[in-house]
N, C-alpha and C positions, 0 to 999 in steps of 0.2 A: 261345229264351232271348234277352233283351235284355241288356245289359252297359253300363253309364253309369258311364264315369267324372268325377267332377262337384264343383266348390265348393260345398259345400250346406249349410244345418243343417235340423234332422229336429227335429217337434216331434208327440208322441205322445199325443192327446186320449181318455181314454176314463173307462174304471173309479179310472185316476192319472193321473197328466200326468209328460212325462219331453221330456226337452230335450236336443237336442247340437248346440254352437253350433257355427260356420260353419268347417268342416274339407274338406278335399279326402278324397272316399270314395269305395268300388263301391257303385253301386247296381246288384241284379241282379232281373229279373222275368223272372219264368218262366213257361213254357207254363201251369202250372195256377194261374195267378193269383197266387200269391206273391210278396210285393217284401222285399228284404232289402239292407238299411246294411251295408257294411263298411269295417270299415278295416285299414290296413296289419296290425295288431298283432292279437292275442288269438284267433291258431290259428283255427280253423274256425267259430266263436261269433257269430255276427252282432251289431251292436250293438244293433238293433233290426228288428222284421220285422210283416209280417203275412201270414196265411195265410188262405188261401181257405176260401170261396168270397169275393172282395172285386171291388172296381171301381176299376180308376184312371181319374182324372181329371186330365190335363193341362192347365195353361191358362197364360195370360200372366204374368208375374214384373208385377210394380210396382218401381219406385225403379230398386236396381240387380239385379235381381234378371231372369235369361233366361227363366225360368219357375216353374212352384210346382207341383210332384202333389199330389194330394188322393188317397191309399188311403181306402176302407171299407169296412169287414165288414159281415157280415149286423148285427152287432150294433148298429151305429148309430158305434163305435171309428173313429177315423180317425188316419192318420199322415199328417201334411204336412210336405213334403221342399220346402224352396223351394233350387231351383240358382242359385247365383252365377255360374258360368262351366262349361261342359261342355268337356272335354279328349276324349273317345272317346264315341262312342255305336255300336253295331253290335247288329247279330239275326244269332242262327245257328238252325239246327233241328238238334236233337240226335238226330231219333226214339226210336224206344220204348226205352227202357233194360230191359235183362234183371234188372238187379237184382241185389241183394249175395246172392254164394252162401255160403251157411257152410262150412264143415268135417265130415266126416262127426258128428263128436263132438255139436258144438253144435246141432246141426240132429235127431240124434236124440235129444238133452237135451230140446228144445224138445219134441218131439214126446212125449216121454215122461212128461215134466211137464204137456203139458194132457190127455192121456190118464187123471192123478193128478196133477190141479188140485188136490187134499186135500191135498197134502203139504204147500202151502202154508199153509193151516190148515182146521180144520172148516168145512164150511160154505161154501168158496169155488167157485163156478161158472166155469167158462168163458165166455167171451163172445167171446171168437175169437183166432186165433193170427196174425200175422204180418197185427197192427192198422194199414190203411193211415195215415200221416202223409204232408205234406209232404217232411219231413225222411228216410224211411224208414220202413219199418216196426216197428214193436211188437213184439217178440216173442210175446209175450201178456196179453192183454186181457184181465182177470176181473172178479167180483165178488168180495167178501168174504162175511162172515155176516151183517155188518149192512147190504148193499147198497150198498159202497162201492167204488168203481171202484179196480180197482189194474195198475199197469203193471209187466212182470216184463221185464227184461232177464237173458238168461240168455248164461253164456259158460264155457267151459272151462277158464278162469285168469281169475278176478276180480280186474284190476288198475284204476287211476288212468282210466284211459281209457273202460273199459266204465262207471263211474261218472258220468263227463260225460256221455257218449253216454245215458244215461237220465234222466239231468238235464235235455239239450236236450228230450225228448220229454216232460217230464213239465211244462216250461214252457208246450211248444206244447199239449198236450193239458188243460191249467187253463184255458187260452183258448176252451175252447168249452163251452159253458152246459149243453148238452145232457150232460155227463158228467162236469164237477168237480162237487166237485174228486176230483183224481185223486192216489195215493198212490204211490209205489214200490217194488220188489221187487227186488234185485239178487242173484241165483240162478246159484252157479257151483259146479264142483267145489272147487275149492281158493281161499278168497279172502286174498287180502295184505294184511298189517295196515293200512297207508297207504291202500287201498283202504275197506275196512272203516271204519275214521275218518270219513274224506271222506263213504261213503256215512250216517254216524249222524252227523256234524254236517249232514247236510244233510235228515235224517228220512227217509231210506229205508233201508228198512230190509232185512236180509243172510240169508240161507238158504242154507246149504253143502246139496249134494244128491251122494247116494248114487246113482254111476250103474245098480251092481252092484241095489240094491234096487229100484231104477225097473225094472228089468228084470224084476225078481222070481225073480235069483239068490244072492240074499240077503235073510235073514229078521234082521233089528236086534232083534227081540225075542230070539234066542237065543242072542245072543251073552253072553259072561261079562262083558264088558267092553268 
């Protein structure tokens, strides 16, 4: 992993164009080709990124400028980050990360839910559990009934947080042609009104899950009530 701390402004050429004028930011690149703008503020969110498979391209600054990266996707997208002044630059190697463990709960949710991928609606396929990203993995990966790719984040208490976190994946995963667009699913046992919101102003859309029926020690149909 590379680490650049740097005066720079970032200018985002692709499907839109997106601009952020000349501010002191992290820039971080990583082992699998990823480059990601940050700034002091906005939690864990990058302000702009691209994700692999891409190429950088360093080259000489003009004016006053120390240099200028040129990022590109496969797409033909490019992010051009020109530096005004670099304050840090370092490489570490992090080797292989093991990766986020869930909790007994979430972990057999997840498992039980692509087991009865149906629960989610008629007609919904699996297409795989624990969809590798950049940012993490996917919980799970499906189709719909009309063949529409959808991203399920599943958690044990559906709050504010597990909402962003599906958010970031559902940004990074519209970026790739081969699978938008892509839709999301926010799948918990118990989810919280402020949560809920967040997730239907932002079109994802919310499925409380029955862990007791997943299991199939519970039958919903015979219940009175």
């Amino acid at each position: 992993m590379r680490l650049v701390i740097a005066r720079c402004r970032v200018d985002y050429l692709g499907r839109l164009t997106a601009h952020l004028p000349m501010a002191t930011r992290l820039l971080v690149v990583k082992a699998d080709g990823s480059v990601l703008v940050h700034s002091d503020g906005g939690s864990y969110k990058p302000l702009n990124w691209m994700s692999p498979p891409c190429t950088l391209v360093e080259g000489p600054g003009e004016d006053d400028a120390a240099a200028v990266w040129t990022v590109t996707n496969k797409a033909g997208e490019q992010l051009v980050i020109t530096l005004e002044a670099v304050e840090h630059d370092s490489k570490h190697d992090l080797g292989v990360d093991p990766g986020l463990v869930k909790d007994g709960v979430e972990a057999h949710l997840q498992k039980l839910l692509a087991e009865h991928i149906a629960t989610l609606g008629e007609g919904y396929r699996l297409v795989r559990r624990e969809y590798p990203t950049p940012i993490g993995p996917v919980d799970i990966l499906c189709r719909d009934a009309s063949g529409a790719t959808v991203a399920v984040e599943i958690k044990r208490r559906g709050e504010i947080d597990g909402v962003e976190q599906l958010t970031r994946y559902l940004e990074l995963l519209n970026r790739d042609p081969l699978i938008a667009p892509v839709r999301g699913v926010f799948a918990a046992q118990e989810i919280k009104p402020q949560a809920r919101t967040l997730a239907e102003d932002r079109g994802i859309s919310c499925v409380v899950l029955d862990y007791d029926a997943l299991r199939g020690l519970d039958d919903p149909s015979l219940r009175l009530f």
